[in-house]
C-alpha positions as CSV (number, residue, x, y, z in Angstrom):
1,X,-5.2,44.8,8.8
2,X,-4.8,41.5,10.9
3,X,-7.3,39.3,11.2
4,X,-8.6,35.4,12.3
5,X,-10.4,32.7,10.2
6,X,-12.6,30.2,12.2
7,X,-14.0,27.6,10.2
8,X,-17.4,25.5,11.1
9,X,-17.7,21.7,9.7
10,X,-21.0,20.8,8.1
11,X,-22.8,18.1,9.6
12,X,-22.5,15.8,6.4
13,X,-19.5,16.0,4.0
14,X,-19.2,16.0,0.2
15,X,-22.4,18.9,0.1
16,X,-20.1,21.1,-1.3
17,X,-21.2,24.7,0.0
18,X,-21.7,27.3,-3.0
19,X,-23.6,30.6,-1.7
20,X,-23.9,32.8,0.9
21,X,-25.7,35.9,1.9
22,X,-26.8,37.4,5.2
23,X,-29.8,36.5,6.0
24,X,-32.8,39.4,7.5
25,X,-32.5,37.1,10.9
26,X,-29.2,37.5,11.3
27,X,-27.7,34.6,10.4
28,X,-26.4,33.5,7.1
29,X,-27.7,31.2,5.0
30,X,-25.9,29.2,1.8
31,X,-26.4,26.8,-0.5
32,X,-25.2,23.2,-1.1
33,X,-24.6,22.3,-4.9
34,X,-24.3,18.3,-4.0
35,X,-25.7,18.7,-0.5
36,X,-29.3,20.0,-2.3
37,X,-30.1,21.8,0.8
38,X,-30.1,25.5,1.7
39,X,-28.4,25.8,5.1
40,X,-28.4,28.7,7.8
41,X,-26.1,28.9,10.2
42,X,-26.1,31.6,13.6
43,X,-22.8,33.9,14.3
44,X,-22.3,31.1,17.2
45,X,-21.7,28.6,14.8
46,X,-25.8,26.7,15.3
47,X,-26.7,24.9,12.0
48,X,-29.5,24.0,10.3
49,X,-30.6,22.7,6.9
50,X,-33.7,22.5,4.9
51,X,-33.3,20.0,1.9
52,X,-35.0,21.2,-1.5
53,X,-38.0,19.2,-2.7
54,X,-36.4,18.8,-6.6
55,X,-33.2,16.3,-6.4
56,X,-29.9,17.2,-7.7
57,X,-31.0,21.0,-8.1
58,X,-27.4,22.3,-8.9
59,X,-28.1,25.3,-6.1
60,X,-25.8,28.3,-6.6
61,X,-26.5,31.8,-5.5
62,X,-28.9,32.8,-2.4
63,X,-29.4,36.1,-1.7
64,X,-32.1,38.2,0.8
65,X,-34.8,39.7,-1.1
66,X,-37.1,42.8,-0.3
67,X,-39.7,40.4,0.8
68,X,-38.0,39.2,3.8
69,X,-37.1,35.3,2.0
70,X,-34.5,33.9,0.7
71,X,-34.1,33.3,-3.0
72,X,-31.9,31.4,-4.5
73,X,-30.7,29.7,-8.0
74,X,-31.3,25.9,-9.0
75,X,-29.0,25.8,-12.4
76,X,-29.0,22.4,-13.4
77,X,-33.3,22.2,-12.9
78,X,-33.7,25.4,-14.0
79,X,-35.5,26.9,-11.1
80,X,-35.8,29.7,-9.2
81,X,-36.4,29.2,-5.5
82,X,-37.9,30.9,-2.0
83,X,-37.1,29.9,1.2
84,X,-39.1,32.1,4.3
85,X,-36.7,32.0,7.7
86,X,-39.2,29.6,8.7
87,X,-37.9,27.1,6.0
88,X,-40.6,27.0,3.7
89,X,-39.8,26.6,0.0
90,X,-41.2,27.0,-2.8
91,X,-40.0,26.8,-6.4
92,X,-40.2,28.9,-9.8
93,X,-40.0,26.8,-12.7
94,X,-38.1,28.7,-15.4
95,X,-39.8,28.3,-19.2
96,X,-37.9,26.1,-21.4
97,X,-35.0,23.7,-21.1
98,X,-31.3,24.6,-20.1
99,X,-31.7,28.2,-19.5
100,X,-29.1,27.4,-16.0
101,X,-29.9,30.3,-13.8
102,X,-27.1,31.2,-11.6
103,X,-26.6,34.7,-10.5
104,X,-29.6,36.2,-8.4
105,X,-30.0,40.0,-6.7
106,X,-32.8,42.3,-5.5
107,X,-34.1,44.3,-8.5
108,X,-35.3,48.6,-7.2
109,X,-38.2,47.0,-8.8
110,X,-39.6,45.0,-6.1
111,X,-38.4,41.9,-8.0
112,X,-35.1,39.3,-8.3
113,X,-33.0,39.5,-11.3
114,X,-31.4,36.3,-12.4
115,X,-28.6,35.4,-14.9
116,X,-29.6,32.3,-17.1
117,X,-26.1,31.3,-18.0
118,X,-26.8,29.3,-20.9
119,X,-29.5,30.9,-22.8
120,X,-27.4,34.2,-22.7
121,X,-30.0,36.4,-21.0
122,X,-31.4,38.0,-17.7
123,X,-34.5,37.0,-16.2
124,X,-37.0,39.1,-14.1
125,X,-39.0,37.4,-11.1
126,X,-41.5,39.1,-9.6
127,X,-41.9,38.3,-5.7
128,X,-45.4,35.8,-7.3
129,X,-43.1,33.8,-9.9
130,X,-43.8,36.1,-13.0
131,X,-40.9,35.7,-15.3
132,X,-39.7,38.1,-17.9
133,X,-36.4,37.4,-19.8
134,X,-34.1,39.5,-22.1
135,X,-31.9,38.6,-24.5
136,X,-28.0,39.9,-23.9
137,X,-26.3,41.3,-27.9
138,X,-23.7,38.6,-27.3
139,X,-24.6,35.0,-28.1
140,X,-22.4,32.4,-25.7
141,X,-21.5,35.5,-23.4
142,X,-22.6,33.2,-20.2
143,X,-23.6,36.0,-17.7
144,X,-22.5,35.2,-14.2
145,X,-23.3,37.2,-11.0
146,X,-25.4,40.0,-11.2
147,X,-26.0,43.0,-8.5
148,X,-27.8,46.2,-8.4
149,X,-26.5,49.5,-9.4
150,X,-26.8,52.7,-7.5
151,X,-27.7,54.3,-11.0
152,X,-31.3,52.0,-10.6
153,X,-29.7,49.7,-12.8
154,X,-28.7,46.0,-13.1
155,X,-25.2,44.9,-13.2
156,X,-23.7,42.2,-13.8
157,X,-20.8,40.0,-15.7
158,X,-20.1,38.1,-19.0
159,X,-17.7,35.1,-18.2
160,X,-17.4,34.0,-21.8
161,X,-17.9,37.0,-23.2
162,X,-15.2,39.6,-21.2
163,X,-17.3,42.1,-20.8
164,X,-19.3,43.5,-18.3
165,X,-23.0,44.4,-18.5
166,X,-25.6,47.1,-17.6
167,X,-29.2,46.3,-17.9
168,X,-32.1,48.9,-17.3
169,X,-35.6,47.7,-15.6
170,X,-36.7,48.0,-19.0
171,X,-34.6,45.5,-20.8
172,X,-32.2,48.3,-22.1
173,X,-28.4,46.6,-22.2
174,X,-25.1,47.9,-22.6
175,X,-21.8,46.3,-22.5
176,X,-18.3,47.3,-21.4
177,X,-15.6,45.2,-23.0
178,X,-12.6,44.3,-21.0
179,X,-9.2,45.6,-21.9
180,X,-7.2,42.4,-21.7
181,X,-9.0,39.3,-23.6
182,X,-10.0,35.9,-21.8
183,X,-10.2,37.7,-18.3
184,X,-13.0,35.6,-17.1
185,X,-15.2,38.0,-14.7
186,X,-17.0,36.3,-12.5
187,X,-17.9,37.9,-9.2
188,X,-19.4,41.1,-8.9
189,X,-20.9,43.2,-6.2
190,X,-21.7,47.3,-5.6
191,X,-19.0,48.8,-3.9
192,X,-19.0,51.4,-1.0
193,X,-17.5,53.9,-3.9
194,X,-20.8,53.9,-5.6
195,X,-18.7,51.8,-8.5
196,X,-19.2,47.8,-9.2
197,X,-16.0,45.8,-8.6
198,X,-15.5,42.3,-10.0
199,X,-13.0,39.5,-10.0
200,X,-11.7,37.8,-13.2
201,X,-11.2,34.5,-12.2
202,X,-9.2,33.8,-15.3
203,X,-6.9,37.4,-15.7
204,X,-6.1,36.7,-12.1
205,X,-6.8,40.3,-11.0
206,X,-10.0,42.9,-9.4
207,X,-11.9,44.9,-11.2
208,X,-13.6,48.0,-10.8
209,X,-16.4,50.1,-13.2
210,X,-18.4,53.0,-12.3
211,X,-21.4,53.5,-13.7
212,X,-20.0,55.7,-16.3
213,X,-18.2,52.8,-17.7
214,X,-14.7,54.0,-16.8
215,X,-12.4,50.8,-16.0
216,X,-9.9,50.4,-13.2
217,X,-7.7,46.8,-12.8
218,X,-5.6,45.3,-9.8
219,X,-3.2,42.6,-10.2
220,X,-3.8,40.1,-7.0
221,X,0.0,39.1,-5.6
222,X,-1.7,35.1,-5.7
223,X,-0.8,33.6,-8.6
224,X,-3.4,31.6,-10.5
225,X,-5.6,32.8,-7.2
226,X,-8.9,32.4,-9.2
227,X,-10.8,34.9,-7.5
228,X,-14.5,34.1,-7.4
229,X,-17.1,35.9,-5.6
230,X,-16.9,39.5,-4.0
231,X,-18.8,41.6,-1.6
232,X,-18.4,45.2,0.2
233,X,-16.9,45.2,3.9
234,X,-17.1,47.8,6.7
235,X,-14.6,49.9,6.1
236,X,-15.3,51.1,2.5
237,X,-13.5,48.0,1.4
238,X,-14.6,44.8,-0.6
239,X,-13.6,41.4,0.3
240,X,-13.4,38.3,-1.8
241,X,-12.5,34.8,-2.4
242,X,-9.7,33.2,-4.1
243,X,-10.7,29.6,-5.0
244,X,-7.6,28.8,-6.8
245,X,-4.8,29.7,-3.7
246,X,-7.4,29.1,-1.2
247,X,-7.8,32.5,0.7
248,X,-9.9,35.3,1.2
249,X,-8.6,38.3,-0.2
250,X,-9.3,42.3,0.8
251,X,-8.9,45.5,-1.4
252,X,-9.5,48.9,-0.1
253,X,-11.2,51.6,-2.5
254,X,-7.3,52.6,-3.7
255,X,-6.4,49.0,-4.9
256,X,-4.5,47.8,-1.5
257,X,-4.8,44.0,-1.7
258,X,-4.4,41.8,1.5
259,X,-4.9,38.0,1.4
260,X,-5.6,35.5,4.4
261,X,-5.1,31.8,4.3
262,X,-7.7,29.6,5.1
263,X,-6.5,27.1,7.6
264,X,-7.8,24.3,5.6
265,X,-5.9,22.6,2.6
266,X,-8.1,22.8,-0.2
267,X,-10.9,24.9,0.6
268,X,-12.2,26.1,-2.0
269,X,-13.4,29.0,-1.5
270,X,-16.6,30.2,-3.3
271,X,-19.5,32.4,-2.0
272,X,-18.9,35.4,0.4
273,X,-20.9,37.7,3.0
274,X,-20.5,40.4,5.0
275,X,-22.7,39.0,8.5
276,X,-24.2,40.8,10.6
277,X,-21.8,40.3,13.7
278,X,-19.1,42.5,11.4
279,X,-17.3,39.4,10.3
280,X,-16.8,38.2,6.5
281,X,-18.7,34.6,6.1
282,X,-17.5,32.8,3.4
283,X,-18.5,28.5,1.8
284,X,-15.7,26.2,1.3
285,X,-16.6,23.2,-1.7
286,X,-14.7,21.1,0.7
287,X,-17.7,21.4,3.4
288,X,-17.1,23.8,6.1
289,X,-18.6,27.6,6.0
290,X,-15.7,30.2,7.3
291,X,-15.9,33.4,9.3
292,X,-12.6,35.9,9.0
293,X,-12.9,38.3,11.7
294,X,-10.4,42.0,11.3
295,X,-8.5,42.5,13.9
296,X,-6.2,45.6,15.2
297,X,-6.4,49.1,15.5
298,X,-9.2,50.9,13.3
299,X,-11.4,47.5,12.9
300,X,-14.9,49.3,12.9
301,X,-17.1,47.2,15.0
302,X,-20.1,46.1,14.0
């Protein structure tokens, strides 16, 4: 498959974009991790920003929750936080100090699901701010991103600890080891295949699991490629970013890989989206958001 990357420069440099999801407007919206503003930008390329009332936040993940907002992680003030498409925010204090939330997703349980990073657990926010944490069986496991499963449950991924993890809307957890040690999962998102795929950031490779647990690994041609973040395309393929080598990369539900170069040297490459105009949106560190568009025969339009 052939395709185009069009970047867009952010207003103000050195804001370092992070996150990115599609927003229930249409447009997409991402986070700044020096910037400390949530940004949305329109498939036209129209920006605008909405700074966050606590300085130096750390913002990471965004994603669209059932309640038509925004939420999104603060990791370094250890908040949780809303944003309406109007561009009010409001902030979810986490209890206690360090707990670094990173990974966020949309529970089947009316509620967001968080990853606190540091404190080795998963949190539960209900759409009012009530917040329920478990503890994960693996102490320094550092769970990452985190998506829902199409078993009901949550899944998500242990950078320190190798493993990826299954947790129940009743605090029930299960982990899957990896085969091959200091892989570094990272990324994960719920495939069209009704499995989770994941990148290892540190093994260099994609990952697949279905819900039975049953493990599948692709080698990306990159080397030291540091895939990052992952999400499902159009056409029952996932797309996903390599931070190390600068690209996006594309792997079809039989382990086809296909990377693009992003025009810019140094990109850096970290949150990805499928948009709602059928292209993949991506946030480069080095301040611009990117749009790859498929192109050729077969491209399913959106």
């Amino acid at each position: 498959m052939q395709a185009r990357i069009q970047e867009y420069l952010l207003t103000e440099q050195d804001t370092a974009p992070y996150g990115i999801t599609a927003g229930p407007d249409g447009a997409l919206w991402f986070t700044e991790q020096k910037g400390n503003r949530i940004g949305r930008i329109t498939p036209d390329g129209e920006m605008r920003f909405h700074p966050v009332p606590t300085p130096e936040s750390g913002l990471s993940c965004i994603t669209a929750g059932e309640d038509g907002a925004l939420w999104f992680t603060a990791y370094k003030a250890g908040r949780i936080g809303r944003i309406t498409v109007e561009g009010v925010i409001t902030e979810f204090a986490l209890p206690g100090d360090g707990s670094a939330p990173f990974g966020i997703t949309p529970g089947p349980d009316d509620a967001l699901w968080v990853t606190l990073t540091m404190t080795g657990r998963i949190g539960r926010v209900s759409l009012t701010g009530e917040i329920t944490e478990h503890a994960l069986p693996q102490a320094g496991c550092f769970p990452s991103f985190i998506a829902c499963g199409p078993d009901g449950a949550l899944w998500f991924t242990e950078n320190q600890g190798n493993a990826i993890g299954r947790i129940t809307t009743d605090g029930e957890v299960r982990e899957y080891p990896l085969p091959r040690e200091k892989s570094g999962p990272v990324g994960l998102a719920c495939g069209p295949d009704g499995a989770l795929w994941f990148t290892e950031l540190l093994g260099n490779r994609i990952g697949r699991i279905s819900t039975s647990g049953e493990l599948q690994e692709y080698e990306l041609p990159a080397e030291n490629a540091r895939p990052h973040a992952i999400t499902p395309g159009l056409d029952g393929d996932l797309w996903f970013t390599e931070w190390g080598s600068g690209r996006i990369g594309r792997i079809t539900a039989g382990g086809e890989i296909t990377e693009y170069s992003i025009p810019t040297e140094g990109a850096e490459p970290h949150g990805i989206a499928l948009g709602s105009d059928g292209a993949v949106w991506f946030a480069e560190e080095c301040g611009r958001i990117g749009r790859l568009i498929p192109e050729g025969p077969g491209v399913p339009q959106a």
